[in-house]
N, C-alpha and C positions, 0 to 999 in steps of 0.2 A: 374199567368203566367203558360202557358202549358211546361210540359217537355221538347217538341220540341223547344219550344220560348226562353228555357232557355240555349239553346246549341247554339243557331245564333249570330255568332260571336257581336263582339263592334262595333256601330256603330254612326259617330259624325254628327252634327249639319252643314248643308252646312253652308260656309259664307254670303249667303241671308239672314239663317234667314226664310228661307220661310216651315221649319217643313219638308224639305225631307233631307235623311239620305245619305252618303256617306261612301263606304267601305273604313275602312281605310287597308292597305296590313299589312300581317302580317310578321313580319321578321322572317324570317326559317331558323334554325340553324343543318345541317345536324348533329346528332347524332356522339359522339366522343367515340370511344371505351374504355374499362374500362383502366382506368389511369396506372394502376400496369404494364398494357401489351404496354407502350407505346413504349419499340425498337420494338416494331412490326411496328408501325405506318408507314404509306409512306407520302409523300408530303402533300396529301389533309389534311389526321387525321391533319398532326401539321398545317394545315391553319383552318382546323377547330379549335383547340386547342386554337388559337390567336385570333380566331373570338370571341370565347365565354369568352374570359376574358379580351375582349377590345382593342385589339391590330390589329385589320382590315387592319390599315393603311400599316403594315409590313406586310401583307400575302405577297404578292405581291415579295416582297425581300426574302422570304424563297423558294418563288416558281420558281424564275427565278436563286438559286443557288441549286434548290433541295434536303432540308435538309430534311431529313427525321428524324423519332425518338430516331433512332440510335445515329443519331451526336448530340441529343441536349443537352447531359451531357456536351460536350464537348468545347459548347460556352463561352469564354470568354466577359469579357466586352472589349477590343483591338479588338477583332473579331468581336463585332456587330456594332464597330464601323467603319470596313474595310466595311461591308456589309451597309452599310447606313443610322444606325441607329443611329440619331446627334448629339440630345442632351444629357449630361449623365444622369439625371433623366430617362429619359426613357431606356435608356440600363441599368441600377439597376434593374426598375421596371420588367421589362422581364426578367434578369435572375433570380430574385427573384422569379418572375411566376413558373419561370420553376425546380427551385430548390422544388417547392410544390410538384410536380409529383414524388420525390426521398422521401422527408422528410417525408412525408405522404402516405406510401403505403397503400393498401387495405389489403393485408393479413399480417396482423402482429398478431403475436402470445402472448397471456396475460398470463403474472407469476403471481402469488398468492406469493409474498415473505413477510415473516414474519417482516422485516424492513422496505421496504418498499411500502409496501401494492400491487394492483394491476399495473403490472406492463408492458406496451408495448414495444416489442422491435422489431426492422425491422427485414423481414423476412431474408437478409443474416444471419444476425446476431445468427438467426434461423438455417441457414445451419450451421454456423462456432458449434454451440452447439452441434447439430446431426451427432456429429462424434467420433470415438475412444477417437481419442488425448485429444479432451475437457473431455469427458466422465468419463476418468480417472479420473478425479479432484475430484469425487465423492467419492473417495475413498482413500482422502488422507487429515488428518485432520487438518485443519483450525490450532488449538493453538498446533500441535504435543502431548508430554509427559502430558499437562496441564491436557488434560481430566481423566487422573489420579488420579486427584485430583481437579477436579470440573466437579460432573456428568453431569452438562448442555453442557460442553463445545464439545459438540459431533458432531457442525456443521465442515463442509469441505470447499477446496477450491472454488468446481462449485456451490456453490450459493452467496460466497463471490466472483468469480469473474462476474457471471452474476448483483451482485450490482454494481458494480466497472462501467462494461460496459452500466449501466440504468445510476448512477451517470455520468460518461465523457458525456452522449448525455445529460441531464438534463442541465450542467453548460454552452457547447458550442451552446445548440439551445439560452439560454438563455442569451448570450455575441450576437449572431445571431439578434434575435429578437428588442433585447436590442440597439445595435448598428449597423445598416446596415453596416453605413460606413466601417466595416473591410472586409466586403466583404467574410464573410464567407458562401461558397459554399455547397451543398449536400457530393460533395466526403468529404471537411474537417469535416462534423460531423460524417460522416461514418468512416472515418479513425481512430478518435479521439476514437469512440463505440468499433469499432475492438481493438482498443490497449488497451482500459480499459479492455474489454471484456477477452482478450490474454494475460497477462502481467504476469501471474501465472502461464503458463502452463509448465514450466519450474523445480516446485519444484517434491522435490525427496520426499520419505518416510517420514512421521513425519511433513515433511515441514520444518522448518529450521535449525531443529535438521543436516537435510541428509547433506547441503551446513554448516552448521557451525562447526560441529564438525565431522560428520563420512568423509567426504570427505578430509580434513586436515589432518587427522592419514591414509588414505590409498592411498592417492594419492601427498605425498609430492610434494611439491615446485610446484603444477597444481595451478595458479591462477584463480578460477574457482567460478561464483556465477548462483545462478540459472536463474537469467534473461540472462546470457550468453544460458542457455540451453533452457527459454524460447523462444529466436529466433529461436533456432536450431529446437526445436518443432513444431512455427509457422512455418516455412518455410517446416517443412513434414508434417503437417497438409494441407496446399493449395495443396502440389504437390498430397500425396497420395492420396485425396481426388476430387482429378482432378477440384479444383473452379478456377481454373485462366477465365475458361469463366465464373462461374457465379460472380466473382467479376467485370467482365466487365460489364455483362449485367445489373448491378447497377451502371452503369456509374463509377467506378475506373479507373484509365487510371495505367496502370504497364508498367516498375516495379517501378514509381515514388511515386505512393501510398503505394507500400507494404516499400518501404525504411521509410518513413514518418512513417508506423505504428510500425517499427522496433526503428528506432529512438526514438518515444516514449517511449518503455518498458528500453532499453537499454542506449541513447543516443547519440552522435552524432557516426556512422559508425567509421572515422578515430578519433579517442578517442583523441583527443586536446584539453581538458576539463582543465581551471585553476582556482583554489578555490573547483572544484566539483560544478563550475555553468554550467547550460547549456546556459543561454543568457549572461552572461554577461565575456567573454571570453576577454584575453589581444591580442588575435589577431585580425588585421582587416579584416581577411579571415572569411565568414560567417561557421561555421562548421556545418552545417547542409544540408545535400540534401534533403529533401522531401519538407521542406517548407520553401519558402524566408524570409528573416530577418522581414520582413511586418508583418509575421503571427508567432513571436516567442513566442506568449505569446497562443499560443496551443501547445507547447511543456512541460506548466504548468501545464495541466488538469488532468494528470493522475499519472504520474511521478514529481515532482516540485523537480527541483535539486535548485532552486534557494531559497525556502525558508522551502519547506518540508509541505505546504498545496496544498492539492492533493485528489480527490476524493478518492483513495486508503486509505488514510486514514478515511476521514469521513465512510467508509463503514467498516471497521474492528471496529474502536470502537462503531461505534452505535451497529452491529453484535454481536462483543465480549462478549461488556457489556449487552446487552440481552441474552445471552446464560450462562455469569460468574455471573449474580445476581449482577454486578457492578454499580453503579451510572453514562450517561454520561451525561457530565455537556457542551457538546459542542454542538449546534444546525447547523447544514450542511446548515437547509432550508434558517435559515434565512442570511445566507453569501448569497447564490445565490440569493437572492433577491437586495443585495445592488451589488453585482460582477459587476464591468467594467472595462474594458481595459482603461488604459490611458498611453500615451508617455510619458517615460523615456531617455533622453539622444536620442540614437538612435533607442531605444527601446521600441516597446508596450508592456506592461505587466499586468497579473491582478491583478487588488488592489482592496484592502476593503474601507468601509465606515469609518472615522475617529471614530467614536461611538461604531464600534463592537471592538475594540483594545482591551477590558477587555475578552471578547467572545473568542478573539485568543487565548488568554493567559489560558484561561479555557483549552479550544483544548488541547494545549502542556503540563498543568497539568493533562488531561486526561490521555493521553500516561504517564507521569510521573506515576500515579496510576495504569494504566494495568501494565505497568512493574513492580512494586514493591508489586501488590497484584496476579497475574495470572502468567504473561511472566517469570519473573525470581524468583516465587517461590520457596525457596526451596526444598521441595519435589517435586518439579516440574521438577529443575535443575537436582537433583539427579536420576529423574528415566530416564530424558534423557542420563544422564549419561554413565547409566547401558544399556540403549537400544543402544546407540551407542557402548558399550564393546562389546556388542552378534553380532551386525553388522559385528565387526571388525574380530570378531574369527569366523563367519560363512561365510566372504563373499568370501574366497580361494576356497568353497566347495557347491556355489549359480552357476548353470549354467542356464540363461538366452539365450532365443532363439533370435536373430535379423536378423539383414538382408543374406540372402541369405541359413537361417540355421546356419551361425556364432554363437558361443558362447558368452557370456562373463558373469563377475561376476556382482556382484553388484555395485561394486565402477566402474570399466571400461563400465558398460549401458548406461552411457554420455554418449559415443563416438558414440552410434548409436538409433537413434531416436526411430527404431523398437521395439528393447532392452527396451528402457527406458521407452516405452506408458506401457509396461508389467511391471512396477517397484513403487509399491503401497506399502501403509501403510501392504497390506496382507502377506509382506515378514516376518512381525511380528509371523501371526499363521503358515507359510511356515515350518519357523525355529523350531518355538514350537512343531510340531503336526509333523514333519518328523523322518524317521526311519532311518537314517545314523546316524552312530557312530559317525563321527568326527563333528556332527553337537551338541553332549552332551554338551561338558561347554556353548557354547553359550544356547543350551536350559535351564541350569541349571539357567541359569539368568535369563532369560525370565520364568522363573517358579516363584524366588526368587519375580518379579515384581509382579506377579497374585498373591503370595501370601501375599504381605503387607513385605516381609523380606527382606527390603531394607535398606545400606549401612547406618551408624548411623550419623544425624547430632552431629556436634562439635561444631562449635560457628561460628560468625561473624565479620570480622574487617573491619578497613578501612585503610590504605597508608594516610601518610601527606597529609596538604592539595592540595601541591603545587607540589607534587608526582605523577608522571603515571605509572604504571609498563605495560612492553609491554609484545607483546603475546610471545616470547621467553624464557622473564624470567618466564612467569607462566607457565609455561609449566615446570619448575625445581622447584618450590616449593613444591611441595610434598617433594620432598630430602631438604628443610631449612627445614620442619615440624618435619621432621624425627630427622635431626640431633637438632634442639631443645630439648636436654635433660634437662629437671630442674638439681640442684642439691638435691633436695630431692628424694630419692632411692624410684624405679621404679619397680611394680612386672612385669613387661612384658613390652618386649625388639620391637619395631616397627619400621618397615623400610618402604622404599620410599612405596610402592607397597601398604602399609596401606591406604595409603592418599588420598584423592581427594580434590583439588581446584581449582574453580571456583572462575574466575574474573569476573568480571560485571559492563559493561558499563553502568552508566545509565545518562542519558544528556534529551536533548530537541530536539537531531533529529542533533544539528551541533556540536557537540562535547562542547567547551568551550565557542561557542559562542551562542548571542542569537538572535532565528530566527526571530524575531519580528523586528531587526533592517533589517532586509531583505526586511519587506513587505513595498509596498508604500500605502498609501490614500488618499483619497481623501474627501472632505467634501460639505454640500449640496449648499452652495452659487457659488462655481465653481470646479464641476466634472470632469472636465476634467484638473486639477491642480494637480496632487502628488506630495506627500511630506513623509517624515517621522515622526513617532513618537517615544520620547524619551523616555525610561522606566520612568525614575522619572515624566512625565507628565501623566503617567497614576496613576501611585500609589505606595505609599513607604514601600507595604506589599509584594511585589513583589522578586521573589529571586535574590539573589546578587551573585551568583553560577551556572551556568548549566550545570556542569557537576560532576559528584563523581566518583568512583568506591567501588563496596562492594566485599570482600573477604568473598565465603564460603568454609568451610573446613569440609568436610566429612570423616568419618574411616567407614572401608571395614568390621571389623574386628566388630563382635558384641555383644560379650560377654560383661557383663560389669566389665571386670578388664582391658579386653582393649579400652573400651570405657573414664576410667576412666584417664587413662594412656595417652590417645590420646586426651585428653582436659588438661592435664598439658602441653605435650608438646605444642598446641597452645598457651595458654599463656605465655609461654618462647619464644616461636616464638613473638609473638606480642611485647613484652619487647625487644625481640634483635632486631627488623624491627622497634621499635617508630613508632607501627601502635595504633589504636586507643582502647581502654580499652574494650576486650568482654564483653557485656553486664550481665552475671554473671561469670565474672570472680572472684570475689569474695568468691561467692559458690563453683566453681569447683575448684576452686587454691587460698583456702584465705594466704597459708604459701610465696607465689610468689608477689601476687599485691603489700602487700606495698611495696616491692619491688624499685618500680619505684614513685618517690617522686611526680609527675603530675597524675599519677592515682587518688592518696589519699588526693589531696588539695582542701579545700574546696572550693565549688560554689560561688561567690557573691551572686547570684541569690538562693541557695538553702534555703530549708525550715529548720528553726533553729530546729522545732520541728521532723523532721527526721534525724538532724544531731546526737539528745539526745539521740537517739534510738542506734546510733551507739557505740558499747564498747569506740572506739579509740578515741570517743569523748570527753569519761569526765577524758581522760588522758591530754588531753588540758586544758580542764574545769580547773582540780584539780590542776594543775600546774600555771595556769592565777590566780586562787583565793590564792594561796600560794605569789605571787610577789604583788598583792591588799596586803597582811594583811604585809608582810616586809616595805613598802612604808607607812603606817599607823605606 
């Protein structure tokens, strides 16, 4: 066949029969311009739009109410049904059409992140990054004090929140995909992205060091966390940054979505919150504005006040423990493979698979293990310590530039966003590396940190079982440490000021209870049925506890006759509080232990052959074989 011959259109067989050929028409679909620019489009483009993905029938109704590209984030399924579109299968299938033109932009920009590999994100998503506010995050580290003591730990908050923001769109395209029927829309995975994405932008220096500890010593009685300043930030992020039109032109409708994306970080606006859930509130008043009681189980995805599984998390420990050299034992992927929404009461919510309940439980041992090998190590604790001391005695003598040329210190740069975008990990080398006088003790500290000549561990306890001690009374313990004198005479005399401790929470994310009674599931014979599961149904190795608190006790003082001095008095402290036996308290105070008659009783469980080893032992021994031979 000749070239020409092979470019003359198709052509069919008349119904004769008699071998001549009949043009069949070709259907011509006028060219629809590039999807990304579709507020541009006028009338035709979206009738072309409809043509080309089978929807002809409705051109006709978009052209006689002139909907242009503009409006069509903005169609509801109520609305296309005002417009004459009859059946509900077909009005699904069209806004789902059109939700493609949002979910799938053309310019979207690819991360290379080390967790989780190549990585697309919408181009708003792109603007909200390309700007100061985010920017900052870059320079302010992920674990704070940790990386002190684990060289890897050097990653920050902007690539932990840019996971955060890949994870929320990962779990709600795949609730989307997974289940039409919830009707989730472009704006709600765009919202859900923004809030993952934003949820950080809030932390101070160090990171939780700035909201845990330096803010509480310089700003008494201010109830103040950084997801409060997170809003404050997002809300001078959009303004200074002028996006209120380009979150339109992504079909957002404001300010209903920015409440929603606010909502998420924070929760509900007027804070009616009972137990610390967000769905499951004792009033029958919905407390939420951004999104109807319908869609309460996207207020799960990033924040989960209900059970404390949350993309936030799957992205810090996978993160964490890639940078800590930690083991994690929790898999993200494979939850969002089993995730569906199912009805609760009056509530949809997301549940797992009956099967991963062992998986969960890994999860919340994970966290158990960051915190007990990274988060609340001791030398970890201790050098935040010390950097929160140099914050506190430098921050009268920090002048920070905000809004309109206003000053302010470092504890008062909450109060203005301007202030606080300038307010980074860098106030570290500011302190160190400046030439004010009154800036010396603090720097003296901060030199003490560089050079390893930090404050001397003392030991470790724990409070009864059945014991909380709250944050008022630790806050006076250094003065119990203090006046803890043994009666065995003391070369050196230590007061409150010696002391440092540290309480530490450590649980499962709900204090004393366990989050697992929180989640629903569901199983494969009827998915759409939750239920719960009981710990004893999973397994009897499981903890019977979830919560403790551990007491560290640190001295300032580091000679060692004061060192030595300031581990007797712990152990008299530990003896007069019936807290639990420091682990060599033995060594450091063997004149004190026996002391206390429960220290020194032997184990049921212990090994006989380590008891023999012990002196005290074969004063039993010799005593038990003396009443054997009186009885003979």
């Amino acid at each position: 066949m000749s070239q020409s011959e092979s470019r003359k259109r198709p052509r069919s067989r008349s119904p004769s029969g008699a071998g001549r050929y009949t043009m069949i028409p070709e259907k011509r679909v006028p060219p629809v311009r590039l999807e990304s620019n579709y507020g541009d489009w006028d009338v035709e483009d979206v009738c072309c739009f409809l043509r080309k993905h089978g929807f002809e029938k409705f051109e006709q109704l978009f052209r006689d109410e002139k909907l242009s590209g503009i409006t069509l984030p903005y169609l509801t399924e109520s609305e296309l049904e005002q417009l004459g579109v009859s059946t509900l299968g077909e009005r699904l299938k069209l806004i789902n059409c059109i939700d493609v033109l949002w979910q799938k932009p053309i310019d979207t920009k690819v991360f290379n992140d080390p967790i989780h590999g190549h990585i697309e994100l919408h181009p708003l998503l792109v603007r909200i990054i390309d700007t100061p506010q985010f920017q900052r995050l870059r320079f302010i580290k992920q674990l704070g004090g940790t990386y002190f003591v684990y060289p890897g730990a050097s990653h920050n908050r902007f690539e932990h929140s840019i996971g955060v923001g890949y994870l929320a769109g990962q779990l709600v395209k795949v609730l989307a995909e997974r289940q039409p029927e919830l009707q989730i829309n472009h704006r709600d995975i765009l919202c859900v992205q923004i809030a993952g994405l934003c949820h950080d932008l809030g932390h101070g220096p160090f990171s939780h060091l700035f909201d845990g500890k330096f803010i509480p010593l310089t700003r008494k009685g201010l109830k103040w966390k950084h997801e409060d300043a997170s809003l404050s930030m997002f809300e001078h992020l959009i303004k200074s940054n002028r996006l209120e039109g380009v979150l339109m032109s992504h079909g957002l409708q404001l300010p209903d979505d920015l409440v929603f994306i606010k909502e998420q970080i924070r929760g509900p606006i007027t804070e009616a919150k009972s137990n610390n859930e967000a769905c499951n509130t004792r009033h029958s008043e919905w407390p939420y504005k951004g999104r109807p009681r319908e869609k309460c189980f996207l207020y799960e995805i990033v924040a989960n006040k209900r059970n404390g599984i949350d993309v936030d998390k799957w992205d810090y420990f996978a993160r964490d423990c890639h940078h800590l050299g930690i083991r994690n034992n929790f898999d993200f992927a494979r939850f969002l493979k089993f995730a569906r929404v199912c009805e609760v009461g009056k509530k949809k919510l997301i549940c797992a698979r009956d099967k991963e309940v062992g998986d969960l439980y890994n999860m919340f041992h994970t966290r158990n293990t960051l915190h007990r090998k990274a988060y609340q190590h001791r030398v970890s604790n201790i050098i935040e310590s010390m950097i929160t001391e140099a914050l506190v005695l430098a921050d009268p003598h920090i002048e920070i530039s905000g809004t309109n040329g206003k000053l302010y210190t470092i504890s008062t740069a909450i109060d203005d966003m301007e202030a606080y975008t300038k307010l980074t990990d860098e106030i570290f080398q500011q302190i160190l590396n400046s030439s004010k006088p009154e800036l010396k003790p603090a720097q003296e500290i901060l030199n003490n940190i560089i050079c390893r000549k930090l404050y001397k561990w003392i030991g470790l306890t724990q409070p009864e079982a059945e014991t909380t001690i709250q944050p008022e009374e630790a806050s006076e313990m250094n003065h119990q440490v203090a006046a803890a004198i043994p009666l065995t005479p003391l070369d050196v005399q230590l007061t409150p000021g010696d002391f440092v401790v540290n309480v530490v929470q450590m649980d499962y994310g709900m204090e004393k209870q366990n989050p697992i009674n929180k989640v629903r599931f569901y199983c494969k014979s009827n998915p759409s049925q939750a239920f719960k599961i009981r710990k004893d149904q999973v397994s009897r190795l499981l903890p019977e506890r979830f919560t403790e608190q551990l007491i560290q006790v640190y001295c300032k003082k580091t000679d060692g006759q004061s060192v030595e001095a300031a581990k007797k008095h712990f152990v008299q402290w530990c003896i007069n509080r019936n807290f639990t036996k420091p682990r060599d308290g033995d060594v450091v105070a063997p004149e004190l232990t026996p002391l206390k008659p429960d220290w020194n009783a032997d184990s049921s469980d212990s090994d006989d052959s380590d008891a023999k080893d012990d002196p005290r032992f074969h004063g039993h021994a010799n005593s038990d074989k003396a009443k054997m031979q009186l009885f003979k």
